[in-house]
N, C-alpha and C positions, 0 to 999 in steps of 0.2 A: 424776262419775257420780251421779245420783241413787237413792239407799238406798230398795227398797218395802218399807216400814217397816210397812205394813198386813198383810205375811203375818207378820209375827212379835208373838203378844199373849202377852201373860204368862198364868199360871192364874189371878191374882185377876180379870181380864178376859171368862173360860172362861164361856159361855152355861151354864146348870145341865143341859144335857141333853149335855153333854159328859163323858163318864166321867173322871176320874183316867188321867195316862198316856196320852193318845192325843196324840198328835204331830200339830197341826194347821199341820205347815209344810212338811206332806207331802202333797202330792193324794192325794185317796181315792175310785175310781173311785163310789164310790156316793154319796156327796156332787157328784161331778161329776152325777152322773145326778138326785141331786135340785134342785141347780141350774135344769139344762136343762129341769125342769121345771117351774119357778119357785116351788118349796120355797122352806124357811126354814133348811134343816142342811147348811150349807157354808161357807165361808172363803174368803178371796182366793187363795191358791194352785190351792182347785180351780174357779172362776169364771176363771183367766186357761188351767189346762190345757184349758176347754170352748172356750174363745176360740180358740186357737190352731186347736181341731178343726174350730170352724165357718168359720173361714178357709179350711182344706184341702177341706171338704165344707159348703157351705153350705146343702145339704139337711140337713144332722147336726139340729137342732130340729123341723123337721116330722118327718124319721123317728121321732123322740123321742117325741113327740107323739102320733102315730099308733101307733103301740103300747101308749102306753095309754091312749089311747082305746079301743084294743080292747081290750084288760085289764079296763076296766069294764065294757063291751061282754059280755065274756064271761062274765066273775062276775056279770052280772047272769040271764043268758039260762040262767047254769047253776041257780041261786037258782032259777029259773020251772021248774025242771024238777026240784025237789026236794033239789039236793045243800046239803049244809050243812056239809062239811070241804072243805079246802082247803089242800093241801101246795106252798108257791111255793117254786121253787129256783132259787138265784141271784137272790133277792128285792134284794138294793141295802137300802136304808132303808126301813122304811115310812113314804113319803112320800105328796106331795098325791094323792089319789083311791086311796089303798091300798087291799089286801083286804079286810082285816078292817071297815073300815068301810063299803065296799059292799055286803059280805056280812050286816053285821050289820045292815043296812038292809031284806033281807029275811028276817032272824029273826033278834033278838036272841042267841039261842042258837049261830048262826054260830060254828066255830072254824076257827081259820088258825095254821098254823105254818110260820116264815119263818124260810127256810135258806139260808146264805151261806159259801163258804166263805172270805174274809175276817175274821180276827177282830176286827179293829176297826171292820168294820161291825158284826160280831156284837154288841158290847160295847157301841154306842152304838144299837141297834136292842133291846137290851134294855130301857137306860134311857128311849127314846121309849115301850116298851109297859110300863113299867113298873105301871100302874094297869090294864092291858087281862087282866079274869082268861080270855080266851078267845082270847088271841093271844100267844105267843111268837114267839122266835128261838132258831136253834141252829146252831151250826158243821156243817158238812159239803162234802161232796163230789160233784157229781154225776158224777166219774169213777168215785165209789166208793157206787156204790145201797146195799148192804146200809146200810154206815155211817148213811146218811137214814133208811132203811124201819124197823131195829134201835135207834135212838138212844131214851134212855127217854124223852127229852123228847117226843117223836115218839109216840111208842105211849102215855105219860100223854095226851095230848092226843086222839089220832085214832085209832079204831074202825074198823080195815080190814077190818071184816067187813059192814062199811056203804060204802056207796059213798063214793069220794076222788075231789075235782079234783086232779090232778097239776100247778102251773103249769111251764112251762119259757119264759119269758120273755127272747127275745134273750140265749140262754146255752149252746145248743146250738152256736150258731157257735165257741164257745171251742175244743170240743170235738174234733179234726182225728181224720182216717180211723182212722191204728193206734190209736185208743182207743177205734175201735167204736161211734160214736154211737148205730146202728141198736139194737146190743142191748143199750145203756144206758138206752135210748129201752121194749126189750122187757120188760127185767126190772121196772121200772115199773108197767106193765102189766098183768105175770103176779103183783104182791102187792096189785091191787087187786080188789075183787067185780066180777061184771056188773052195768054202769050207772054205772061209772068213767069220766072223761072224763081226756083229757090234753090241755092244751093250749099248742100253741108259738107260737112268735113266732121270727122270724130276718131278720135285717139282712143285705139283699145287700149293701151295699155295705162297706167296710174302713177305720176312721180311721185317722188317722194314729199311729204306734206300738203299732198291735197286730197280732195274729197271727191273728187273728180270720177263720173259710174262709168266703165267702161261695158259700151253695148254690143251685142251680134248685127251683125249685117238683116236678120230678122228684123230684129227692132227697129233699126231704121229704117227697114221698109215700110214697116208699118205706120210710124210717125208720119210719113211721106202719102199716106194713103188713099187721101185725096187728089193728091198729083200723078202728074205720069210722069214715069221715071223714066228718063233718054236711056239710051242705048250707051257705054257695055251694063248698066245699072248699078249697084252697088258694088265698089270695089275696090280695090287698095287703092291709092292714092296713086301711085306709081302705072297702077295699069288702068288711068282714063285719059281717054285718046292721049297716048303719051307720043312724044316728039321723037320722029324716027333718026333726029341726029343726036340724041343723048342714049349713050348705054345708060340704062338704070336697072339696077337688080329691085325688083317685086319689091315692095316693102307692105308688111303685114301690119304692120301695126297704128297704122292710119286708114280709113274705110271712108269711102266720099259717094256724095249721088249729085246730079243736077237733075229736076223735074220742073216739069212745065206746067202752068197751070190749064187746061184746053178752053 
């Protein structure tokens, strides 16, 4: 049997944006995700757990893709309409085309705080923004709003009496019926001002080993209920306000909305 000797490095080997302590012989769903999106903060272990996904669903990198595309898409369109915080949860790493750097594109001043409830993305999502004095990271839960909305890192940073982007970026599917998405999705809502936006993102489809619900364009209407939903509304990923200099074929299997709060 041939030994993959590539997922096991020693610490003297440890890239410097690697904190103390992190176990890189363990896939870590948000190094997979920066992987697939042809980032720099991953290891062989999580490069062979993407492989196996794209084997199962070999749409898994365009849907990837296509999310954020519209991520930037979005941060940019919200930028043009004057927002300048931005609360992402279930943020992954900030990786290639992140917020803060989009955002800060359209005002220096741009702040972003990026929440995860993994701690060792937290930990290594630190040491990436370790120089960024207008973007953090912080541990939390989007089962559990107060925790996010209350944390001081959260409220040192963002001014909720000034309008908030809410990201929820392919992480509502986590989220299964008895935990209430709709009014996880509400309380959100009701702690930001008029001219809050929220915006989601959800993968129809389901990889391989997770538990992850794949919704209708219904459903997420409804979760969104209380918002008004901008214009084209609920839609593949690919066809909101997409950029007239990239050919992109439709992609189905990502659904996205941004609403506002009036």
């Amino acid at each position: 049997m041939t030994q993959r000797t590539e997922w096991w490095i020693s610490v003297s080997e440890l890239p410097d944006w690697v904190p103390s302590g992190v176990d890189v012989s363990v896939p870590n769903a948000a190094r997979i995700h920066d992987y697939a999106l042809g980032g720099h903060h991953h290891f062989a272990i999580d490069r062979e757990h993407w492989r196996l996904a794209e084997t199962a669903v070999p749409d898994a990198r365009l849907i990837t893709y296509a999310q954020r595309g519209f991520l930037g898409r979005a941060v940019r369109w919200l930028a043009g309409r004057g927002v300048r915080q931005f609360l992402d949860i279930g943020s992954g790493l900030p990786t290639l085309g992140n917020v803060h750097e989009v955002a800060r594109d359209a005002d220096p001043a741009a702040r972003v705080v990026y929440v995860d409830n993994d701690p060792v993305t937290v930990v290594q999502s630190r040491a990436l923004l370790e120089h960024e004095p207008r973007a953090r990271a912080v541990e939390g839960d989007l089962r559990r709003p107060e925790d996010i909305l209350y944390h001081p890192e959260v409220l040192e940073l963002l001014d909720f009496s000034e309008p908030v982007a809410v990201l929820m970026l392919d992480v509502l599917r986590f989220v299964a019926g008895p935990d209430r998405p709709g009014e996880i999705v509400r309380r959100f809502g009701e702690a930001c001002v008029s001219g809050s936006y929220l915006v989601v993102s959800h993968t129809v489809l389901r990889l391989p080993g997770e538990s992850a619900a794949g919704r209708t364009a219904g459903e997420i209407t409804a979760m969104l209920d209380d918002l008004a939903i901008v214009d084209p509304g609920v839609v593949p990923a690919t066809d909101w306000h997409p950029d007239p200099l990239i050919d992109e074929t439709s992609q189905p299997g990502a659904l996205v909305a941004v609403a506002r709060k009036s």
